[in-house]
VOPA-310712 format. One line per 3 residues: their letters; for each residue z negated, y negated, x of C-alpha. Coordinates in pm, whole numbers. Each point is the difference from the previous one (the first is absolute). Example, Ala and Ser with C-alpha at 12.3 -4.5 7.8 and 13.67 -1.06 7.14 Angstrom:
% VOPA-310712
AS) -780:450:1230  66:-344:137
END
This chain:
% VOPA-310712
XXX) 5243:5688:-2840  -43:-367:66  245:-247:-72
XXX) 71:-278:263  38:-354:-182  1:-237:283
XXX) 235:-251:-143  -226:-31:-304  -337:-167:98
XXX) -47:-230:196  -304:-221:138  51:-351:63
XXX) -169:-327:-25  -253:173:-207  262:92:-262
XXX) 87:339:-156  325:-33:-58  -3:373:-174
XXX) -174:309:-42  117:328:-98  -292:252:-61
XXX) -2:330:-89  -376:83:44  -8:309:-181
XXX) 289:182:154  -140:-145:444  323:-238:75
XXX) -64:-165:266  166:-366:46  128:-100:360
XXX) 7:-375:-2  247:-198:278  -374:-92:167
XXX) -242:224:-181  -46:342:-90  -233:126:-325
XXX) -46:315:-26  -146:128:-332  -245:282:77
XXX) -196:78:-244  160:33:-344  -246:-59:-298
XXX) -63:303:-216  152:-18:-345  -277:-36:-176
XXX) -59:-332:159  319:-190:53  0:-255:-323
XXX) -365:-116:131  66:-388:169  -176:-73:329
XXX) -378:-135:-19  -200:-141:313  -322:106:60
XXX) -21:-245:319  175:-327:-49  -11:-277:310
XXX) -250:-300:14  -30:-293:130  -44:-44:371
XXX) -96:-237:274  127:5:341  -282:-71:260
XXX) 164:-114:325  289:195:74  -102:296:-100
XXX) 244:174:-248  -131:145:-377  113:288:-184
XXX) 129:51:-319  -45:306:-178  150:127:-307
XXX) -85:382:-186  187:110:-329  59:309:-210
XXX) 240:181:-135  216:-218:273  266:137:239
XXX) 60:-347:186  -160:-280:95  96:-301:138
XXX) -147:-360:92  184:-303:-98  -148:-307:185
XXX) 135:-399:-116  241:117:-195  163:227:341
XXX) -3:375:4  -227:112:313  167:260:253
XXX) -39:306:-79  -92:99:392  -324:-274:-56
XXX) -131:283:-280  -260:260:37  54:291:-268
XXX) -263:227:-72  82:298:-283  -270:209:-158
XXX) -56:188:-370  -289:-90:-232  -155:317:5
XXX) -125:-71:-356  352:-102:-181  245:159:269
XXX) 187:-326:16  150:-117:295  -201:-316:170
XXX) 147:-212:230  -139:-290:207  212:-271:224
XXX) -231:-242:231  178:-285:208  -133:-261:260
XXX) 57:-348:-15  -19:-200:265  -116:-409:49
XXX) 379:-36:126  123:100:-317  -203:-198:-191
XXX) 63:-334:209  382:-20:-54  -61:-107:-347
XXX) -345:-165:53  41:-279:-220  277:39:-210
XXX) -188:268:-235  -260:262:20  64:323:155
XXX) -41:293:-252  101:379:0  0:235:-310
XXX) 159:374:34  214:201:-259  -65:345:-87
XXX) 299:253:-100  -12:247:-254  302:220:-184
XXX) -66:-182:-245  -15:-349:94  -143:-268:248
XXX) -401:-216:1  -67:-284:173  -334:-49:186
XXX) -230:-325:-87  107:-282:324  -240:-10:293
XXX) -33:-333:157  -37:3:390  -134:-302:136
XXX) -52:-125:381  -403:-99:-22  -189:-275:195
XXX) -266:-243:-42  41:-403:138  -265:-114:225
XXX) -112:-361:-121  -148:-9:-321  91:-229:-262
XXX) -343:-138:-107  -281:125:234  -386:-74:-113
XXX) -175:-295:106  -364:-56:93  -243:-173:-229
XXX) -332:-159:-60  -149:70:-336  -355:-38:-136
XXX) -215:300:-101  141:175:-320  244:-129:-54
XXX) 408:149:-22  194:21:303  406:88:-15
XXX) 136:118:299  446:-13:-70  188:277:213
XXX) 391:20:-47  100:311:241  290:28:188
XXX) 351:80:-131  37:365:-2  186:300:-86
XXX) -129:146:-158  -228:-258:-81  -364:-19:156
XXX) -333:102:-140  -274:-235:97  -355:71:113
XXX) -251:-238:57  -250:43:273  -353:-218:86
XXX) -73:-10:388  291:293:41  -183:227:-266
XXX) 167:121:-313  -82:-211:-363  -48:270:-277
XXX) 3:-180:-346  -110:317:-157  -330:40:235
XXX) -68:-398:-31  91:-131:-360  -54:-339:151
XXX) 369:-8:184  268:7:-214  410:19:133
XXX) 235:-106:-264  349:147:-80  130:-267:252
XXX) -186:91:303  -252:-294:9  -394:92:53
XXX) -258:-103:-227  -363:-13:55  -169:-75:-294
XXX) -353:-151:114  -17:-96:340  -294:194:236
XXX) -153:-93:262  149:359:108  339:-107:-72
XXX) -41:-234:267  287:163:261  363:-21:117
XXX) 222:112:-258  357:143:65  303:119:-210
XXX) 160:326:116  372:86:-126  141:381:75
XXX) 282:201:-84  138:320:128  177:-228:288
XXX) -306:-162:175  -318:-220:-97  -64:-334:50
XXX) -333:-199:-3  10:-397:-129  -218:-268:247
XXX) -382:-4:-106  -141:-207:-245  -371:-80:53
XXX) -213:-28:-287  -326:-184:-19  -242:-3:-279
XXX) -212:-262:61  -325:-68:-195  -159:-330:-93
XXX) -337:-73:53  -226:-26:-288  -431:-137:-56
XXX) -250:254:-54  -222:-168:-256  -271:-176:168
XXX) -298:114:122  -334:-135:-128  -142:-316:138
XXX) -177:-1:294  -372:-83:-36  -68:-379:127
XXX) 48:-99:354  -356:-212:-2  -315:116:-50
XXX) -152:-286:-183  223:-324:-95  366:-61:8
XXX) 253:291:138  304:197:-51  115:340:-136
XXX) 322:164:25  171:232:-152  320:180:133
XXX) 314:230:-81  232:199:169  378:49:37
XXX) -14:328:-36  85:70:-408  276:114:151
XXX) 9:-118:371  320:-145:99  228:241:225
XXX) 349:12:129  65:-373:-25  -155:-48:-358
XXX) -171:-362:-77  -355:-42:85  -210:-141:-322
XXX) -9:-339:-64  -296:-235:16  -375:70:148
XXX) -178:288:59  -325:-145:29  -133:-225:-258
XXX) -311:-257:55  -236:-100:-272  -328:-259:57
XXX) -303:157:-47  -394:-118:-76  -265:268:114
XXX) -307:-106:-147  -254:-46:241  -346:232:-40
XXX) -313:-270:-12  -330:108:174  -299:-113:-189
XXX) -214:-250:220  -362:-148:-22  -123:-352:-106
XXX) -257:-86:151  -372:105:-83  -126:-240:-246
XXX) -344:-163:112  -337:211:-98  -110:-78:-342
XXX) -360:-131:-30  -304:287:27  8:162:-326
XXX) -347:77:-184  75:379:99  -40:-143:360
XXX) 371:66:89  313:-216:61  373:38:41
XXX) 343:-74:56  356:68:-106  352:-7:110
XXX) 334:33:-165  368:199:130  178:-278:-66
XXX) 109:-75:318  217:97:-30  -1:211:-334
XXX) 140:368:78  330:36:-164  327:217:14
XXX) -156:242:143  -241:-104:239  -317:56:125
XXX) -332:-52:-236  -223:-180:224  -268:231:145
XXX) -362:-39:20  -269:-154:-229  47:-344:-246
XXX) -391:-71:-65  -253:24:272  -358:10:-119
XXX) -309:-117:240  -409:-18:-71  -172:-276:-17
XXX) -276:-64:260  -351:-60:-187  5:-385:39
XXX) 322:-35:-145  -63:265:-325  -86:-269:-309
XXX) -341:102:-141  110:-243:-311  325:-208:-120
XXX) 3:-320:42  230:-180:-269  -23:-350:189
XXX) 131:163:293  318:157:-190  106:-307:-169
XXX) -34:-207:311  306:259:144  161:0:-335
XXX) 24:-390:27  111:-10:386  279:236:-54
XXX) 194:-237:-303  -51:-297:202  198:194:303
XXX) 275:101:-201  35:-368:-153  63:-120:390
XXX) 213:224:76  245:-74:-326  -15:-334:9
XXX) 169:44:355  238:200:-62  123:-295:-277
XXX) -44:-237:298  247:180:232  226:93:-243
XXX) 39:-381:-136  41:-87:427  292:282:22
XXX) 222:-116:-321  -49:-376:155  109:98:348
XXX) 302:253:-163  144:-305:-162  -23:-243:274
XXX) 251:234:181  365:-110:81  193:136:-322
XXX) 337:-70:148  7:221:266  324:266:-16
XXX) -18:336:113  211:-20:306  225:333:-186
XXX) 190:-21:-295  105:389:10  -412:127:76
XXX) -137:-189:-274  278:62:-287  155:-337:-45
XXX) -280:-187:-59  116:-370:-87  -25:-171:352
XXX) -271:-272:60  147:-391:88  -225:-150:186
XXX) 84:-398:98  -8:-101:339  -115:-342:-111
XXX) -178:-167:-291  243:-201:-80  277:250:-77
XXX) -239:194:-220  208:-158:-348  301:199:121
XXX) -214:337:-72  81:-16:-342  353:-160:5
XXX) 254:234:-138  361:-44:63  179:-241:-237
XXX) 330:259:-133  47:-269:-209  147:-257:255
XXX) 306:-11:189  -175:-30:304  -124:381:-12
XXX) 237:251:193  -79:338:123  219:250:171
XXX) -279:238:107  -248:78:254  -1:325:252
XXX) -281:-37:168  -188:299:162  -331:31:-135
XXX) -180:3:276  103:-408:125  -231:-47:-319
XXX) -299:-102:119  -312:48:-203  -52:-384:-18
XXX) 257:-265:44  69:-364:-163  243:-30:-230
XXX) 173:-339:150  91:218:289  66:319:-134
XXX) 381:128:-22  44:-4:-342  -179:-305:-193
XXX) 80:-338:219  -149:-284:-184  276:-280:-65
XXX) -75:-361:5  -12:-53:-373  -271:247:-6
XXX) 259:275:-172  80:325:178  345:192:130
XXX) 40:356:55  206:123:261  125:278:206
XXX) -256:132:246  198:105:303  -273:130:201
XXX) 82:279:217  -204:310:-64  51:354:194
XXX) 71:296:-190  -127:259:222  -296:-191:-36
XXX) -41:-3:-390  106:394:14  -329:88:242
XXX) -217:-201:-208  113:167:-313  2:340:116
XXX) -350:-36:164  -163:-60:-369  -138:322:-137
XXX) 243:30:-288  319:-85:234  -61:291:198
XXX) 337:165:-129  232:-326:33  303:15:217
XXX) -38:-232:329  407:-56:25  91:-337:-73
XXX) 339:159:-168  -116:94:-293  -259:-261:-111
XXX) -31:-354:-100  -255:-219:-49  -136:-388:-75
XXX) -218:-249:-110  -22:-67:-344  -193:-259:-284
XXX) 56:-69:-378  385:-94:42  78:354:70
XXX) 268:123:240  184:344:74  46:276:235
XXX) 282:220:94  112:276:215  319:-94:72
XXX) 237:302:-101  -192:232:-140  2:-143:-351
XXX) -370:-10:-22  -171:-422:-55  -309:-84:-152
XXX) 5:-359:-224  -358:-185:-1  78:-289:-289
XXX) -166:-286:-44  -338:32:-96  -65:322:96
XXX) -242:-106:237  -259:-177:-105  -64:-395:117
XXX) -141:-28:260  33:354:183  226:60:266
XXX) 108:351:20  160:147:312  261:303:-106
XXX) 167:266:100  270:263:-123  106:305:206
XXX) 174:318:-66  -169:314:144  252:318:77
XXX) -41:318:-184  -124:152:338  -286:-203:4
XXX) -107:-49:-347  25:383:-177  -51:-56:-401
XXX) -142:333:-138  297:130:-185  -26:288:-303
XXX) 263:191:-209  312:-136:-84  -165:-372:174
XXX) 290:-181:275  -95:-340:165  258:-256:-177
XXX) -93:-301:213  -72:-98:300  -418:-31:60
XXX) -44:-389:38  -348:-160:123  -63:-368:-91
XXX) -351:-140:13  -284:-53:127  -141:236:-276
XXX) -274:-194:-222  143:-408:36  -96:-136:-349
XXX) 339:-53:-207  55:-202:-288  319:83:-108
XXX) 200:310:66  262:7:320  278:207:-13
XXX) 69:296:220  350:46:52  163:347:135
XXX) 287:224:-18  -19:337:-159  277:293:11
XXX) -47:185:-343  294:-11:-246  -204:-268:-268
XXX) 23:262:-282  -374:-7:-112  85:285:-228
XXX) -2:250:284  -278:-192:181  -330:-33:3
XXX) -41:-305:238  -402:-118:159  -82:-300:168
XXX) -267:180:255  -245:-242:227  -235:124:284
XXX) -337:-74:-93  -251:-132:292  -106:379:21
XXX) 349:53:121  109:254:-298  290:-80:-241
XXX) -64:-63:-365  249:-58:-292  -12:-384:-82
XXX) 295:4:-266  220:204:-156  315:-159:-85
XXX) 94:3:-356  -415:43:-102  -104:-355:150
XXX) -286:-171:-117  8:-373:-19  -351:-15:88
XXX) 52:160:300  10:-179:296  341:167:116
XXX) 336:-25:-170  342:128:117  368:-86:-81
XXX) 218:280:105  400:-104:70  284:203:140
XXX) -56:-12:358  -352:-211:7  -330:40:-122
XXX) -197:-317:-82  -405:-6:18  -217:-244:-174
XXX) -326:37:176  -336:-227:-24  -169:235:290
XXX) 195:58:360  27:306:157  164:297:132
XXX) 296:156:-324  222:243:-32  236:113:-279
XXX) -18:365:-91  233:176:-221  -91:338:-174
XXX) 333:197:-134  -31:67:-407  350:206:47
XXX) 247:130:200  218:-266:-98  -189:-256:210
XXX) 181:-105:300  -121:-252:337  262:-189:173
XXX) 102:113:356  157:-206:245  256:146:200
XXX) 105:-120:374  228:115:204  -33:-39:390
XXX) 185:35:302  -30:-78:397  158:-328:96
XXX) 128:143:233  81:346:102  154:108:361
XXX) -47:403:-38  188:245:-240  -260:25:-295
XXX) -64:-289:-200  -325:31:-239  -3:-135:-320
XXX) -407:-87:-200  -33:-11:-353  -327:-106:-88
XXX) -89:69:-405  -289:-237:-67  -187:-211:-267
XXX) 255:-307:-151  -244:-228:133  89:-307:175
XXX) -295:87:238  124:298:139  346:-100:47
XXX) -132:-268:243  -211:302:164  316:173:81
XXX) 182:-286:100  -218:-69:238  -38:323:109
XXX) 373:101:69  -4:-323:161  -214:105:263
XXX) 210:304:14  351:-132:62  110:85:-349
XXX) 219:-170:-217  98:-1:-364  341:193:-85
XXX) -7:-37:-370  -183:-221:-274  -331:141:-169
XXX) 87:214:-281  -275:120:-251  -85:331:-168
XXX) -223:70:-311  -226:323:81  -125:156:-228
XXX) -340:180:-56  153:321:-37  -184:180:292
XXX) 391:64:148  53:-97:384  254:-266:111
XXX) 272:140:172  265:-205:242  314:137:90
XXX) 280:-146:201  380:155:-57  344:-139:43
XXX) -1:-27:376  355:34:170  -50:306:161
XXX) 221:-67:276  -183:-278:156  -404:61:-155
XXX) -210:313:-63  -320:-28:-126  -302:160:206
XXX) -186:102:-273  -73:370:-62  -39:-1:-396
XXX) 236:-196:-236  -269:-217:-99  -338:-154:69
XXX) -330:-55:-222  -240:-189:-50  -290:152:-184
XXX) -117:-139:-358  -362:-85:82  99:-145:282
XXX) 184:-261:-170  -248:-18:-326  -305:-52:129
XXX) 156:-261:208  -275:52:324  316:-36:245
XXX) 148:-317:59  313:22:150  148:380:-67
XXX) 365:-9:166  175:339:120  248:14:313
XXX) 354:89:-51  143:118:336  384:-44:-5
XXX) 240:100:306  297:-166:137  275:213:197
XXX) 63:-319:212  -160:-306:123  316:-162:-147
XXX) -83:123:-331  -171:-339:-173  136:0:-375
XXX) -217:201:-201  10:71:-416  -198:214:-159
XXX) -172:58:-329  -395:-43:-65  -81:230:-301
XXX) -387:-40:-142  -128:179:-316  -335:138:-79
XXX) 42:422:-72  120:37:-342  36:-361:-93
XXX) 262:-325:36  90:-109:359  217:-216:196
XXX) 241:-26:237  99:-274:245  300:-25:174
XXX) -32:-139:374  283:-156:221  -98:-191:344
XXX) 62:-27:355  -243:112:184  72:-240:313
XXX) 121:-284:-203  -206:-67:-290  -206:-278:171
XXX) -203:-40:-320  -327:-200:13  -302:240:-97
XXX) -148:-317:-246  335:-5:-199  68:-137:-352
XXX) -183:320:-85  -317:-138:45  -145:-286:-153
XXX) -101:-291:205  -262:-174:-87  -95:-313:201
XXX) -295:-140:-196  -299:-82:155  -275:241:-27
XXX) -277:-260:-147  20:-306:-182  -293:-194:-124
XXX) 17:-255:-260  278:-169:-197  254:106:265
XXX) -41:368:-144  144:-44:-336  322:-94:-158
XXX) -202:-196:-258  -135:-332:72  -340:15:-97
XXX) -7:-348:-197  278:182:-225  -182:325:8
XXX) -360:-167:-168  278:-191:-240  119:317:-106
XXX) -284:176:-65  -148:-294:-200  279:20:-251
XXX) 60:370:-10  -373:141:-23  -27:-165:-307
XXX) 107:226:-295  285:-193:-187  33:108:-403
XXX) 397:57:76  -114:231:311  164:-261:212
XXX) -260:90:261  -73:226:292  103:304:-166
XXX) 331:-116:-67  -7:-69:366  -37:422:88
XXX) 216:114:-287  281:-190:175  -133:92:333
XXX) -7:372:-113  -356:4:13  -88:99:-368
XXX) -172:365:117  -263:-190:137  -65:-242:-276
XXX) -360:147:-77  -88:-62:371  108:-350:40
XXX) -207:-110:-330  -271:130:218  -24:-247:206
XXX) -115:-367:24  354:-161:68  244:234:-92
XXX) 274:-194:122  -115:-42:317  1:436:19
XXX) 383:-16:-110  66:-294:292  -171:226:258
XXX) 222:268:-89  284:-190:21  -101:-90:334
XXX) -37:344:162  350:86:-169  233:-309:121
XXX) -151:-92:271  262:67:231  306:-45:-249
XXX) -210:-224:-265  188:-300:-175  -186:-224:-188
XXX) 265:-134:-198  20:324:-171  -330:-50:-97
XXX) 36:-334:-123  295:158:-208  -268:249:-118
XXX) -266:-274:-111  312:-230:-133  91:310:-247
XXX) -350:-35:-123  -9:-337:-93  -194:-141:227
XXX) 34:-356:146  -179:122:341  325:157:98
XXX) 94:-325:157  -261:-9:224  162:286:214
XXX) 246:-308:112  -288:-210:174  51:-28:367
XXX) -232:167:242  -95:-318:71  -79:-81:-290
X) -219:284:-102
END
């Protein structure tokens, strides 16, 4: 009979405030809300067993408002209830089911219960929502493992979505993906053009643990648009494409065999030719550098036909009745290949009876015997006759007639010939340097106002002075540029020379030497004093030809370290070497170098004239190589170049870095250039002309960066942009500049364009950071603060140096050194002292004691060491530091650095 304990139990707040049971004997308990009713009594044999669960809950997701279901299944159990947070759950929200393993005969019991998204959103945020249930036994109580029950979704923006790049053939490409946030969280798929990536069917992609794709060796294939796709059991979302594009440079096929010679006979061409085709340049990818056909002179021997003389007269009637007569192929004689001559060489004819001897006659033969010496006696004695008449007549001609070309006939000294007989003394007048009446500040005449004869008593530079002595002075005659350029350029070896007046200088010089310069490029060549000989006037010039024009045949690990500098005319008769001054942008650590000295030969190919550090004093070239400048002593002009050849990775050129920007700027997106070049003096002119002409300007000074033959690219980044205001435009975080690019130095001016947005016109301050490095080496950083409106700059700042000298001077005027004090110096250091107070005292304190072997070399060495002090203070020189110098070796000539101009 059941007993009714309503009083007893009680549910509330999802607590149990007691329970009564008497399983065994079917109580049932009558709460004040709830009613269990106990059912089905365990058998005896099975009431100590505790409650196990043979279904326990798991975690769940709710998708949308749909509810999940818990479910819970336990044996030996007699009830089962859900506890959810920590709160009982209503018993009216279970659904019992009651059945008997058929195997044990134990009762089994399972509970399921719905929760809803409401449920779960009134403590959203304060904890997780779990559930576990508890199983009842006679015995005792188990508690279920807690089920989590979560409300799933998936964001729409992703955090980091790919973006598109540009990479060469083979090499890696990472493409980063961060998904959405997600619950749970999102598995990511990548597709190419919207079809699936498998790693496991293509090895060569590869997705890392934190979603990001990796292609190992770019394709040509992998050429696509590439897009990250994130997906969980809410939705799927699909990131923005980013295109890929594997480009490929273009590379030579090796050249094809030479064509056979363009003339038949005589003087042609032949050609040979390549292709860009080993591999040929797609998707963007650099086309090859340099020429794809090459030209070479050629001589086809020309085939000779043999020819006839002509028939020799008939010989006299032989006394077989017959005579005859020859002739040769000599004319001409076959050769090469040609034609024999073709018929007969002896004809043979009979004799008619009256003309067949019956007997010799020996009278008769010595009579023709006799006749035929006395003939050949005329005809020698005149050929004596007319050769005496010819030598008479040869020197009876004028002898002082010029050529009417100084550059056609290879400096030939020049012919004076007096315009009357009574100024013929002044031919062989020299100037008196020994007087005070001698001064000389130069002469720039254009060659061609040299006539090929003109008297000296009118000629522009010796005037004749009434005591019969002569003054030298500045000839200011005008001379047109454009002019000496066409005339130049139209001889056969100036075929290649520049016709810009920019870059070239040029004037008239004798025995008091002069100088050239190219005003700031850093590149002046020094004629001294007696370099050309007495008597000559020589008519120079010094140019600098661009990279473009001029290609030097480059091989291995070889970089151009100089500019390539033309001074001649080629073949002028020197006595003395002139020095070739230039600038040069390796790092001066001959360790890692090997440097050449390379000249174009009249052929037009490059040879090696000197290797620095392996010089040869006998040599006719000689080379002084300083931080920044390179220093040439040359006794032949023509076209140089220094060329550098890396011995280790370790070796590093200089590379000037310049930062440009528009002067002004009335749109949103400002651009800023970087140009990595050469630290030549030459090119920085180049581009400061050239972002003249562009309306740039200058918005930081020149910084420069050691690069080092390591085969890594140069990469330029730009960070630390105030986001609110600027945002760059660039795709990837960084831009490159390929390695070869830079080595083999065969473009100018490389720059790349950093496209930078502004969120208002307004928006003018601007700071940002400049970060260069080379891949897996040392880099830099700049930091950059301006106005772009108000930074009125001027584009020729402080940055670059001015220099104002003129671009010749001729004579005294072109050194520091008087050249009274110059021959005074010499005299007294050439002369070896027993103390060494002498002119190699004079380079050990001018530094100069690596070259000690080469100044004994020559005739004055002193006068060597004064030319090089020349070149090196001209602009900055002070001669009383050299007088300091020659005081500290004891010698009295010190005090002649105190004369007066006027003196000297």
């Amino acid at each position: 009979m059941p007993l009714h304990l309503g009083p007893f139990v009680r549910w509330r707040s999802g607590l149990v405030l007691a329970w009564i049971c008497l399983f065994s004997s079917g109580f049932t308990f009558i709460g004040g809300e709830h009613a269990v009713t106990v059912t089905h009594p365990l058998p005896a044999a099975f009431s100590d067993l505790l409650p196990h669960f043979l279904v326990e809950p798991d975690d769940v997701y709710i998708v949308k408002n749909k509810p999940v279901t818990l479910t819970c299944r336990s044996t030996p159990a007699t009830q089962i209830y859900f506890k959810c947070n920590g709160e009982w759950v209503h018993q009216d929200q279970h659904l019992i089911e009651r059945d008997v393993d058929p195997a044990t005969g134990l009762p089994v019991m399972q509970v399921k219960i719905d929760i809803s998204r409401q449920q779960v959103e009134k403590i959203f945020g304060l904890e997780d929502y779990w559930c576990q249930c508890v199983a009842w036994s006679t015995t005792g109580t188990q508690k279920s493992q807690k089920a989590f029950v979560r409300i799933a979704y998936l964001r729409k923006n992703f955090e980091e979505e790919p973006l598109g790049k540009e990479v060469a053939l083979d090499q890696e490409i990472l493409l980063r993906c961060h998904p959405p946030e997600g619950v749970p969280p999102a598995e990511v798929e990548w597709q190419r053009n919207d079809e699936l990536i498998d790693p496991k069917t293509d090895p060569n992609f590869f997705i890392t643990v934190d979603h990001n794709l990796i292609i190992k060796q770019a394709r040509l294939a992998d050429t696509g648009n590439y897009t990250c796709v994130a997906k969980n059991i809410v939705a799927r979302r699909k990131s923005s494409s980013a295109t890929v594009i594997v480009y490929v440079n273009g590379g030579w096929s090796t050249w094809a065999t030479w064509s056979a010679c363009s003339a038949v006979c005589g003087r042609g061409w032949q050609k040979r030719s390549r292709s860009c085709t080993n591999p040929t340049p797609l998707n963007g990818g650099t086309s090859c550098e340099g020429q794809s056909v090459q030209k070479s002179a050629c001589t086809a021997t020309c085939p000779v036909d043999g020819g006839w003389s002509e028939w020799s007269k008939w010989s006299p009637c032989g006394a077989d009745c017959s005579m005859w007569r020859s002739r040769e192929c000599t004319q001409p004689t076959p050769g090469t290949g040609g034609k024999e001559c073709q018929g007969l060489d002896l004809q043979s004819l009979n004799c008619t009876s009256e003309q067949c001897p019956q007997t010799a006659s020996g009278a008769e033969d010595v009579a023709l015997y006799v006749g035929i010496v006395v003939v050949a006696l005329c005809l020698t004695l005149l050929l004596i006759i007319l050769v005496l008449v010819y030598r008479r007549k040869k020197e009876g001609l004028d002898a002082d007639v010029a050529d009417s070309s100084i550059l056609t006939t290879g400096f030939q000294p020049m012919g004076i010939k007096p315009t009357k007989p009574e100024n013929s003394h002044l031919l062989t007048i020299q100037p008196d340097l020994t007087t005070t009446t001698t001064s000389y500040q130069g002469t720039l005449r254009s060659r061609h106002e040299v006539t090929g004869k003109f008297s000296m008593s009118n000629g522009p530079l010796l005037e004749p002075l009434p005591n019969g002595s002569h003054t030298l002075h500045n000839g200011k005659l005008p001379s047109d540029p454009n002019e000496f350029m066409n005339r130049l350029s139209s001889q056969t070896y100036f075929k290649t020379l520049p016709r810009d007046n920019v870059n070239t200088s040029y004037g008239t010089f004798n025995f008091l030497g002069g100088r050239l310069t190219l005003p700031n490029t850093g590149i002046s060549l020094l004629i001294p004093p007696e370099a050309i000989p007495r008597g000559k006037i020589y008519e120079i010039y010094l140019t600098i030809q661009t990279k473009e024009d001029m290609r030097l045949p480059l091989a291995g690990c070889q970089t151009l370290l100089s500019p390539v500098v033309s001074c001649g005319p080629p073949g002028v008769v020197l006595t003395r070497p002139v020095i070739l001054s230039m600038d040069h942008c390796s790092d001066a650590c001959l360790e890692n170098w090997a440097i050449r000295l390379k000249k174009q030969s009249y052929e037009g190919t490059w040879e090696d004239v000197l290797q620095l550090g392996e010089e040869v004093v006998s040599d006719p070239y000689y080379c002084q190589l300083e931080a920044e400048t390179c220093r040439v002593f040359t006794e032949q002009l023509g076209r140089f170049a220094l060329v550098g050849e890396s011995l280790s990775m370790a070796a590093a050129k200089r590379l000037k870095l310049l930062l440009f920007g528009p002067a002004y700027c009335s749109t949103l997106e400002y651009n800023i250039r970087v140009y990595c070049m050469d630290d030549t003096q030459d090119l920085l002119k180049e581009v400061m002309q050239m972002e003249r002409q562009l309306g740039g300007r200058l918005i930081d000074e020149p910084h420069v960066l050691l690069f080092k033959d390591s085969y890594h690219n140069l990469r330029l980044s730009i960070h630390d942009m105030p986001q609110a205001h600027w945002r760059s435009k660039l795709l990837a975080g960084y831009q490159e500049i390929p390695f070869y690019h830079i080595w083999s130095g065969s473009q100018r001016t490389l720059h790349c364009t950093f496209t930078l947005e502004r969120q208002s016109l307004n928006t003018c301050d601007l700071t940002c950071t400049l970060c260069v490095w080379q891949v897996e080496g040392e880099g830099q950083s700049f930091t950059l603060d301006f106005n772009i409106s108000k930074d009125i700059r001027p584009l020729d700042s402080d940055f670059l140096l001015m220099d104002n000298s003129t671009p010749a001077l001729a004579g005294p005027s072109a050194f520091q050194i008087p050249y009274l004090i110059r021959q005074k110096i010499c005299s007294s250091l050439d002369t070896p002292c027993p103390n060494g107070a002498d002119w190699r005292l004079l380079a050990q304190r001018l530094k100069l004691d690596r070259h000690m072997s080469f100044l004994a070399s020559k005739v004055s060495p002193t006068s060597v060491i004064l030319d090089l002090w020349e070149t090196q203070h001209f602009h900055s020189g002070n001669l009383n530091q050299l007088a300091a110098v020659m005081a500290e070796i004891g010698k009295q000539e010190a005090m002649i650095f105190l004369v007066s101009d006027g003196e000297c």
